[in-house]
C-alpha positions, -999 to +999 in steps of 0.1 A: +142+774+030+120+794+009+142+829+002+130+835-033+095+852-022+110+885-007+146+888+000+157+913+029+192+923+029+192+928+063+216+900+062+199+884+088+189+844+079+168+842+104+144+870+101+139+857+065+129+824+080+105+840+106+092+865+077+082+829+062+050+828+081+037+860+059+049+851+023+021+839-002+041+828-027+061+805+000+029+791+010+014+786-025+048+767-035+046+743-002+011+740-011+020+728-048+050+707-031+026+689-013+000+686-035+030+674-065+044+648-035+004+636-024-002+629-064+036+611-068+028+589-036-008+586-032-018+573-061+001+543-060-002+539-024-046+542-032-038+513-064-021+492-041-045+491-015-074+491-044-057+462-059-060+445-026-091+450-020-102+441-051-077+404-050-097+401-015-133+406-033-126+379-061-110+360-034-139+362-017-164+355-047-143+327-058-143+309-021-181+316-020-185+301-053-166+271-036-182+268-009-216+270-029-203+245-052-194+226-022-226+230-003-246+218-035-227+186-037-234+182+002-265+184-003-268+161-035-246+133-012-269+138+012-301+135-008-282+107-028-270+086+008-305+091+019-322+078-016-294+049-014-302+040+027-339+037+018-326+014-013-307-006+012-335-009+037-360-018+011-334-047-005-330-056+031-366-058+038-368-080+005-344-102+016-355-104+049-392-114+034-371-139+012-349-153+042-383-157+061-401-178+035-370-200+024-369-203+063-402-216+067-399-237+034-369-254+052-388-257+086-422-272+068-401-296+049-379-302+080-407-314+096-424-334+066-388-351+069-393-359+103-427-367+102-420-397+077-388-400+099-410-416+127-435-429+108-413-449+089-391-458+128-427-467+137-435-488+107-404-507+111-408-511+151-443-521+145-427-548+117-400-561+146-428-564+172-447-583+146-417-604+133-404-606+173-444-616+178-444-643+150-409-657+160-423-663+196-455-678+183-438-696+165-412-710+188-444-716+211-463-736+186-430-756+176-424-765+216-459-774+217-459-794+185-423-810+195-439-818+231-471-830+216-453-853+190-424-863+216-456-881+236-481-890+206-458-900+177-442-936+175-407-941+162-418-953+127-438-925+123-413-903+132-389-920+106-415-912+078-424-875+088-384-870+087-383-886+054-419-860+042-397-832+057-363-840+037-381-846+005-399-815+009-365-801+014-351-815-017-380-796-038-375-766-023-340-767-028-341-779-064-324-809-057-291-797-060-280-808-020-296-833-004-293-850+036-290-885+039-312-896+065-300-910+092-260-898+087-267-861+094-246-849+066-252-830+035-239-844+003-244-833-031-275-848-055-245-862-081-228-894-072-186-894-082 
């Protein structure tokens, strides 16, 4: 390997390389060999893994900024949802109050409604019983008064309350139709 230290002509390659143990300047240049190959290699070997390293750090920073940034607008959502679900249950509370009085409103006029509803069923049954009562009093009295006259009245005077009645008639009905007594017909005031 080395022969340039200490040459021995002894012609013998091999007791030149076991004579390498004991030859400074052998070691000195494996020693500069080494230290020439560690600077060639090493340093770019140390850069690489420095540059990755550093790539990881900023990596690093950057997803911490991230998740930072990301935990901020968590948090503003959440303080934002929880702002808007105590906006939502207040509206609802409003309109919930609202619902309830509009509710009532309804029900209270509801029952007004109903209330003049019956009275006004009641009025008009109370006017039927009272019509129903005056038609029966009145059929009563007219059987009484047809009975009465049927055995009091004579046939003349029966003729001249019939001819009262139709006249009475006549003025009630302006005179436009009249009955002829007697024929049972109705004929018209004019005579064609």
């Amino acid at each position: 390997m080395f022969f340039f230290a200490e040459v021995h002509h002894s012609g013998n390659i091999m007791d030149a390389v076991t004579n390498f143990q004991s030859n400074l300047v052998n070691w000195l240049v494996l020693a500069g060999l080494i230290v020439w190959g560690w600077n060639k290699i090493i340093p770019a070997v140390v850069e690489k893994r420095a540059k990755r390293i550093n790539e990881a750090i900023d990596a690093a920073e950057k997803a911490r900024a991230e998740a930072e940034e990301f935990l901020a607008t968590q948090k503003a959502r959440v303080e934002n949802a929880e702002a808007e679900a105590e906006k939502i249950i207040d509206e609802a509370k409003v309109v919930a109050e609202q619902m309830k009085k509009e509710m009532q409103s309804q029900t209270e006029k509801d029952i007004e409604n109903l209330k003049q509803k019956f009275d006004a069923a009641i009025a008009n049954e109370r006017q039927v019983v009272i019509t129903e009562t005056r038609k029966a009093a009145v059929r009563a009295a007219m059987q009484l008064s047809e009975s009465y006259l049927r055995s009091n009245i004579s046939d003349g005077e029966k003729k001249v309350l019939m001819n009262q009645f139709i006249e009475q008639l006549d003025q009630l009905g302006d005179g436009d139709k009249s009955m002829v007594p007697g024929q049972g017909r109705v004929s018209t005031g004019s005579t064609r």
